[in-house]
C-alpha positions as CSV (number, residue, x, y, z in Angstrom):
1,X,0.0,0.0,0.0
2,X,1.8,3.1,-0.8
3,X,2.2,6.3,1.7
4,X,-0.3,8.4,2.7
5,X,0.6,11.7,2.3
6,X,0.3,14.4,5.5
7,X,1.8,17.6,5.4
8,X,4.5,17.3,7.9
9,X,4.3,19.5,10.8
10,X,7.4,20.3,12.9
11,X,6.5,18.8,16.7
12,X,8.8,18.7,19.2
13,X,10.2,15.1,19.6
14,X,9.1,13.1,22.2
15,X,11.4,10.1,23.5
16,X,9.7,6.9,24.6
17,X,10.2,6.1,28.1
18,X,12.4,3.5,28.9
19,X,10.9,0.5,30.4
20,X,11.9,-0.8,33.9
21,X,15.0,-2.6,33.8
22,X,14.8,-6.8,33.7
23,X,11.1,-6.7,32.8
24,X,10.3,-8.3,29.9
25,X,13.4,-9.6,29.6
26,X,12.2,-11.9,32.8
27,X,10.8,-14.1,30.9
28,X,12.2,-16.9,28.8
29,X,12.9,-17.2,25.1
30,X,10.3,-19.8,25.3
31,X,7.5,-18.0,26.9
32,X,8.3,-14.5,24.3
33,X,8.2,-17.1,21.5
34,X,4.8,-18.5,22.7
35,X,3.1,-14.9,23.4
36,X,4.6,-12.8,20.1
37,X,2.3,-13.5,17.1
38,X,4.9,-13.9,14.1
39,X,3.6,-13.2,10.4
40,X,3.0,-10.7,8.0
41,X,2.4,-7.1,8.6
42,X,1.2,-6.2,5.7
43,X,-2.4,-4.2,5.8
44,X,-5.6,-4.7,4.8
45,X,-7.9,-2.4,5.2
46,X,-11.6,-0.5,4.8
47,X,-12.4,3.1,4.4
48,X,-15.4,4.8,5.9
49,X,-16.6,7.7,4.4
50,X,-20.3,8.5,5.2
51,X,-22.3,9.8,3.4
52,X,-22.3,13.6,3.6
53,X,-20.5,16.1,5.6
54,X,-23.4,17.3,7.2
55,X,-24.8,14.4,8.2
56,X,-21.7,13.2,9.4
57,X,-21.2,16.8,11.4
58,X,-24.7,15.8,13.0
59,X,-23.9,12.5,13.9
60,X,-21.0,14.0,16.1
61,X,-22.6,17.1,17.8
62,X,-25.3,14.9,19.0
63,X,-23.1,12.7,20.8
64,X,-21.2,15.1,22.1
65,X,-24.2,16.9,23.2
66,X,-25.4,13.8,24.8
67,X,-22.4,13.5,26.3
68,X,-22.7,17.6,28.1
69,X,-26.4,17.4,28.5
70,X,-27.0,14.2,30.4
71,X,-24.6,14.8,33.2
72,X,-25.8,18.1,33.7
73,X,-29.5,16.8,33.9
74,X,-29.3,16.1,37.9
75,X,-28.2,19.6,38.3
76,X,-30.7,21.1,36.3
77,X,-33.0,19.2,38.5
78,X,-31.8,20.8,41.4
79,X,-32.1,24.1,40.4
80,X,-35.6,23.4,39.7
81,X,-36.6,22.8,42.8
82,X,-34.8,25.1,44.1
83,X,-36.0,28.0,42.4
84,X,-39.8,26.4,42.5
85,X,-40.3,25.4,38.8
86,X,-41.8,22.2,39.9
87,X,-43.0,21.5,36.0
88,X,-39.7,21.4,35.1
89,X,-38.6,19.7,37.7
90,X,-40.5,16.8,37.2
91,X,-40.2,16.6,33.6
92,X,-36.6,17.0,34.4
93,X,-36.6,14.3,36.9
94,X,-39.2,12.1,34.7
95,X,-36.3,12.1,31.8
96,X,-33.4,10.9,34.8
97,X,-35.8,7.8,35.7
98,X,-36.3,7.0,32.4
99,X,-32.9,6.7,31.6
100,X,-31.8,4.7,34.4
101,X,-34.6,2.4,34.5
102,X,-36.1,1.8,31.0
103,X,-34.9,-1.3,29.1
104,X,-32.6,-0.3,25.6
105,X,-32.3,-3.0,23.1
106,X,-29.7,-2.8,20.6
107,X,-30.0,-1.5,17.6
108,X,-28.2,-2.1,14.3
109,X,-29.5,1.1,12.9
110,X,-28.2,3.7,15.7
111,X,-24.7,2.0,14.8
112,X,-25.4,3.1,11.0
113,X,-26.4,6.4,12.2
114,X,-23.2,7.5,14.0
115,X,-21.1,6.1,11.4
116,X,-22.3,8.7,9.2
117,X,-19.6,10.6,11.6
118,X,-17.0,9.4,9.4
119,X,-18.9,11.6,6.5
120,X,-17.4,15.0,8.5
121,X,-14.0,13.9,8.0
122,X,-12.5,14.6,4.3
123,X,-10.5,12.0,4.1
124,X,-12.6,9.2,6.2
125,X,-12.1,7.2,8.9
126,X,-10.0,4.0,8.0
127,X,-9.5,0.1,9.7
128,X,-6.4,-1.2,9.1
129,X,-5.2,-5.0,10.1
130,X,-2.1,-6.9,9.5
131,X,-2.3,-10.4,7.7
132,X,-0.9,-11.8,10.8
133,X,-4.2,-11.1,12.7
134,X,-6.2,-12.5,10.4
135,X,-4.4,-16.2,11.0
136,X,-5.3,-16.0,15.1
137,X,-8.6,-15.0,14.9
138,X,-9.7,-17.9,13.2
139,X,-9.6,-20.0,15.9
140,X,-12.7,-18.0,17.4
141,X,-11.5,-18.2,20.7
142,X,-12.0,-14.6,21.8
143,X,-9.8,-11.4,21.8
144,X,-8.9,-8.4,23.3
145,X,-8.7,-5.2,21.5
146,X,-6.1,-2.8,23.1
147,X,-7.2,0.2,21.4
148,X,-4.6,3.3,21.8
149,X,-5.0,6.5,22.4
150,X,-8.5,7.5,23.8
151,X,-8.0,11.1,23.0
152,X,-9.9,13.8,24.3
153,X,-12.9,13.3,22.7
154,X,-14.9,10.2,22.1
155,X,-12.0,8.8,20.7
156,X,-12.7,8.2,17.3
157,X,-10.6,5.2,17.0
158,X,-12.0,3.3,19.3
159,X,-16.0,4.4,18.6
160,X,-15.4,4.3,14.4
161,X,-13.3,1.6,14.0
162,X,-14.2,-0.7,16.9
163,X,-17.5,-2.5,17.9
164,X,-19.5,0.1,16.5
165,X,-18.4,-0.9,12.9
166,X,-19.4,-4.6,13.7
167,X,-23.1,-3.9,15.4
168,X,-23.9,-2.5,12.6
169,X,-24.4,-5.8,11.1
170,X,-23.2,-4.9,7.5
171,X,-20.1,-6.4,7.9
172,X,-19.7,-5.6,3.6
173,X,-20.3,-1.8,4.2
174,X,-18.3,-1.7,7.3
175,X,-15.1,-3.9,7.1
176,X,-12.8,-5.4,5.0
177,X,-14.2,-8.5,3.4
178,X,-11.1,-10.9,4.9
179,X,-12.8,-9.9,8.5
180,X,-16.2,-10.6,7.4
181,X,-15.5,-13.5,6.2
182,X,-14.7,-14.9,10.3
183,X,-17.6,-13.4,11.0
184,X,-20.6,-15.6,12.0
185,X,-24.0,-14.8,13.7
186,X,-23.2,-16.2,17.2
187,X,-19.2,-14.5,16.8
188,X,-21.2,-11.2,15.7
189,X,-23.9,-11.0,18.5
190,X,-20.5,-11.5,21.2
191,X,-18.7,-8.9,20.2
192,X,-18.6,-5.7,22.9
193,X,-16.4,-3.1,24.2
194,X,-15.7,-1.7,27.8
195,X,-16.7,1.4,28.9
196,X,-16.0,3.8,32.1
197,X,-19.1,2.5,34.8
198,X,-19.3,6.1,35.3
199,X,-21.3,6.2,32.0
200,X,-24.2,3.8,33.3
201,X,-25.1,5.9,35.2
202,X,-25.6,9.3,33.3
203,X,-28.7,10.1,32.2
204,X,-29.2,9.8,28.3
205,X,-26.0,8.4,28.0
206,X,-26.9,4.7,29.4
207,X,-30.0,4.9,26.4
208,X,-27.5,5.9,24.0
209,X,-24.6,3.4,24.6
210,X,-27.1,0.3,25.1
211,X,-28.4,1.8,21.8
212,X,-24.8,0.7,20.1
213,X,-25.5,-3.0,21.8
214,X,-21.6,-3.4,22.4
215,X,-21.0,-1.5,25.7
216,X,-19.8,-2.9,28.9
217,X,-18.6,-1.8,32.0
218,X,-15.3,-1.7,32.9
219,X,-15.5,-3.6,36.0
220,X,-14.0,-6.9,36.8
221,X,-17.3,-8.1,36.6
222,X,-18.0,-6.9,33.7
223,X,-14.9,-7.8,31.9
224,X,-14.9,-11.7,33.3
225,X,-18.2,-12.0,31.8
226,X,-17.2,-10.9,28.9
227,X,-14.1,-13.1,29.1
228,X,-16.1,-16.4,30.0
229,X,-18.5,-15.9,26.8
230,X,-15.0,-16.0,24.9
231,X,-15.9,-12.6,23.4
232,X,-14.1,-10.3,21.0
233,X,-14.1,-6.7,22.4
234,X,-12.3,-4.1,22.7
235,X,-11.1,-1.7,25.6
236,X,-9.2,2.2,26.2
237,X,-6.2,1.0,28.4
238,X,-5.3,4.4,29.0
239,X,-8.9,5.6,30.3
240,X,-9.3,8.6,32.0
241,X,-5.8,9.8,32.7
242,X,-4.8,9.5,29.2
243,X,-8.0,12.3,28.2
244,X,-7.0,14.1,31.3
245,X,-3.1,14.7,30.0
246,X,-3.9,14.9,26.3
247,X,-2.4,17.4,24.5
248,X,-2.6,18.5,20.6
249,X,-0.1,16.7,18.3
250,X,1.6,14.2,21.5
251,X,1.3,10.6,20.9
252,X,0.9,9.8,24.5
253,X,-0.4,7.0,26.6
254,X,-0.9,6.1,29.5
255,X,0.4,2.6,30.6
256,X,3.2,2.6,33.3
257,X,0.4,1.5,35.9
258,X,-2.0,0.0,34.2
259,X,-1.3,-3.5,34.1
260,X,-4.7,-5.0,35.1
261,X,-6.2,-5.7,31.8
262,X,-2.9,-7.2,31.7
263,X,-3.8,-9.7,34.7
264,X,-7.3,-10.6,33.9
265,X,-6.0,-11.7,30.0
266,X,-3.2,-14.0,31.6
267,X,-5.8,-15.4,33.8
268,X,-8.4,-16.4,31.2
269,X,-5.6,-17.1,28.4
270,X,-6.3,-14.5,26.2
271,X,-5.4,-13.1,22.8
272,X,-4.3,-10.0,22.8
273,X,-5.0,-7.6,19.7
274,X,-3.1,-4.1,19.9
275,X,-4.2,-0.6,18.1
276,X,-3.4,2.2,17.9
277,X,-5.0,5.4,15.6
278,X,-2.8,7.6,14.2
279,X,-4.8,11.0,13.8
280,X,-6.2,11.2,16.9
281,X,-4.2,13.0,18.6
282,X,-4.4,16.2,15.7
283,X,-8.2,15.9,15.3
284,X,-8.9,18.4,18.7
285,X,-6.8,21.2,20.7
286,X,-6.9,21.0,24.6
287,X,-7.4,24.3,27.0
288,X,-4.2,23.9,29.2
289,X,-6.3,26.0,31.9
290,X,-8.0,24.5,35.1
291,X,-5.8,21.1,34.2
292,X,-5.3,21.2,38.0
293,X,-8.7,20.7,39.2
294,X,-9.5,18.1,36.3
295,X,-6.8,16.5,37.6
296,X,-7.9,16.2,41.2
297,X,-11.6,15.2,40.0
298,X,-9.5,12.6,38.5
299,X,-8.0,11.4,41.8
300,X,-10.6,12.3,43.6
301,X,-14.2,11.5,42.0
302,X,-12.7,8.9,39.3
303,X,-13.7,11.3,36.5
304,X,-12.6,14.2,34.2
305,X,-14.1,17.3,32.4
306,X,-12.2,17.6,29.0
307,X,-11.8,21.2,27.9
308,X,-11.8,20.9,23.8
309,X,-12.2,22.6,20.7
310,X,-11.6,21.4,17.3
311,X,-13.0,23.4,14.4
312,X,-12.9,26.7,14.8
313,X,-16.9,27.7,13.8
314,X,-17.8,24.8,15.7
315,X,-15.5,23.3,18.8
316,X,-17.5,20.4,19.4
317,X,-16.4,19.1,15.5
318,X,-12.8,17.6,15.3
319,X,-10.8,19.1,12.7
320,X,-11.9,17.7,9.0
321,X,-8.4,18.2,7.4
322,X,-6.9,15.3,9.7
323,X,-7.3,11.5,8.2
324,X,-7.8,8.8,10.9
325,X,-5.9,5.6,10.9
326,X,-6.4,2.7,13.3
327,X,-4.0,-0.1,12.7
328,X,-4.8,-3.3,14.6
329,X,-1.9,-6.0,15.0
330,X,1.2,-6.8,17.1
331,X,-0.8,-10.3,18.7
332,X,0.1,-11.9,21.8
333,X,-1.3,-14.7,23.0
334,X,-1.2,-15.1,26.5
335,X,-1.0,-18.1,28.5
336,X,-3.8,-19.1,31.1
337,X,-1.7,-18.4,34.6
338,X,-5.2,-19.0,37.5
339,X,-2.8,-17.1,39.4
340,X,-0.6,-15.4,38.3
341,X,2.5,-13.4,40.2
342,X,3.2,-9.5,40.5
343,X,6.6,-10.4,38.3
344,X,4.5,-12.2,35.7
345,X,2.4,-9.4,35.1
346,X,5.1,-7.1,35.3
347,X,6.7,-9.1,32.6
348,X,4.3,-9.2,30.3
349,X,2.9,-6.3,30.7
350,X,6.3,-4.9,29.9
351,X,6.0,-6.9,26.8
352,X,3.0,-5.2,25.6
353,X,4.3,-2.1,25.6
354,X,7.1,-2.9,23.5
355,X,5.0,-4.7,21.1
356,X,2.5,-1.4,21.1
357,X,5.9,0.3,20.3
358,X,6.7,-1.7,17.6
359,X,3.7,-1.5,16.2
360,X,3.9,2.4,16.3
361,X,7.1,2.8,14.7
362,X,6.1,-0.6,12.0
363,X,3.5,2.0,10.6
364,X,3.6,5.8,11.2
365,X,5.5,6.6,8.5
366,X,2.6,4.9,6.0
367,X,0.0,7.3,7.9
368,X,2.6,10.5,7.5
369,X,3.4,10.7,10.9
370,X,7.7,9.6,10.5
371,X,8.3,12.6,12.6
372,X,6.7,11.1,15.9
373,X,7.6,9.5,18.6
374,X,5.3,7.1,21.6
375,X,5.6,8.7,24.6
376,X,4.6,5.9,27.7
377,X,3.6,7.6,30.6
């Protein structure tokens, strides 16, 4: 596949971190051998392009309103009462019960709709996947996605080119045909991603990601259920405190202490599947001010309050110039350890995050970013 062309903009270089001495490196040659995928890295690939600008400018700035409004609902509701509007107030608080309480069945057709996001972007939204993925997933045994980085958005990446593209249930619109072709019913109806829990319980956005029909919370609940059905689905490793120290034009994640994804894999024996999109870190700007206190909500309440702009007649729309790239490969399959050690995790984790290296620096120059470098926080 030849280059893609990106006008190359001059970014101060930013040096991976160097992983913790006699990490990886703890395990043996047969154990690397058994976890590193081997195989082709050539790409494959599907381009979404919507099917207008405007519709595709709609599907974003309503759920990114969704995403403002719904927290903001319960204080609205407040303030109702406070001041004595007790209409409002109860349609206000006749709109939280619904959303908490009403049952949301999935629907094929609210995927279609927000992958008309895509349409905003002039150059699309693409899926990439190496050949050598293609030759693990046959087996159908479940898998992982380690999608990289969340951005400060929705992170497009993860909501355009992950589960969202396969609830849509046109897997010959949607993906490349050598992925729809493993594809069966029962494989299609498992596949999910995991979400903040915070998220279940904001009003209007519970409807909206059941809506989608591939959203999970990110508890260890959650995520062994998902693991016992031997599901494909994919997760933000990063979370939280990779939005909360985005900045414009960093490739950045955050990794150093996140290594329990890392210890529920090794305990159900899982396959591993890394990405990471190149363009998401250009599509939005951050406001550097108040960085403090989203940090402390952070630590403190277990949330954070992006501040964002992208376009400059509309913040809430990313930037249309900027192509998006996700590039899933780099496997490792993990070996089923019930229990396994702090030093085993350590070492594999440490192993991921030189295979999500690798997998950077095996494609950015394709996608026009040569000039950057992973930072691992």
């Amino acid at each position: 596949m030849p280059p893609v062309s990106r006008p190359v903009r001059r970014l101060r270089t930013i040096e991976i971190d160097e992983l913790p001495a006699g990490t990886s490196s703890s395990l043996s040659p047969a154990a690397r051998s058994a976890a590193v995928v081997g195989g082709s890295t050539d790409l494959i690939g599907h381009t979404l392009r919507g099917s207008s600008r405007v519709r595709g400018a709609i599907a974003i700035i309503c759920v990114l309103s969704i995403l403002l409004v719904g927290p903001s609902l319960p204080l609205a509701l407040l303030h109702a009462l406070w001041s004595g509007r007790l209409h409002l107030a109860a349609a206000l608080a006749a709109v939280i019960l619904a959303s908490a309480l009403l049952p949301v069945r999935e629907s094929a057709l609210a995927a279609r709709l927000y992958l008309q996001a895509a349409g905003f972007l002039r150059h699309g939204v693409s899926f990439w996947v190496e050949r050598r993925v293609m030759d693990v997933m046959q087996a159908d045994d479940g898998s992982m996605w380690c999608m990289h980085p969340h951005g400060t958005s929705v992170g497009f990446g993860f909501t355009l080119n992950g589960a969202v593209r396969f609830k849509a249930k046109r897997p010959d619109l949607y993906l490349p045909a050598e992925v729809t072709s493993l594809l069966s019913d029962e494989r299609l109806a498992r596949i999910s991603g995991v979400q903040a829990p915070l998220l279940f319980r904001l009003p209007l956005v519970r409807p909206m990601m059941l809506l989608f029909g591939c959203c999970t919370p990110a508890t260890k609940e959650g995520m062994f259920g998902l693991f016992r059905q031997r599901s494909d689905f994919g997760i933000l490793p990063g979370g939280m405190e990779e939005v909360a120290l985005f900045e414009f034009g960093r490739e950045r994640v955050y990794l150093k202490r996140r290594k329990g994804f890392i210890k529920y894999a090794l305990q159900h024996g899982y396959l591993l599947l890394l990405a990471y999109t190149f363009g998401e870190c250009d599509l939005y700007r951050s406001v550097g001010a108040g960085k403090r206190l989203r940090m402390w909500l952070l630590r403190r309440c277990g949330f954070v309050v992006p501040l964002f702009y992208g376009a400059w007649w509309c913040p809430l729309l990313p930037r249309a110039d900027v192509a998006v790239h996700t590039v899933v490969g780099a496997p490792l399959q993990l070996p089923r350890i019930a229990e396994p050690t702090a030093e085993q995790v350590t070492a594999y984790h440490a192993l991921y995050v030189e295979a999500l290296t690798r997998l950077f620096d095996d494609h950015k120059a394709r996608f026009g970013y040569a000039d950057r470098r992973l930072e691992v926080i």
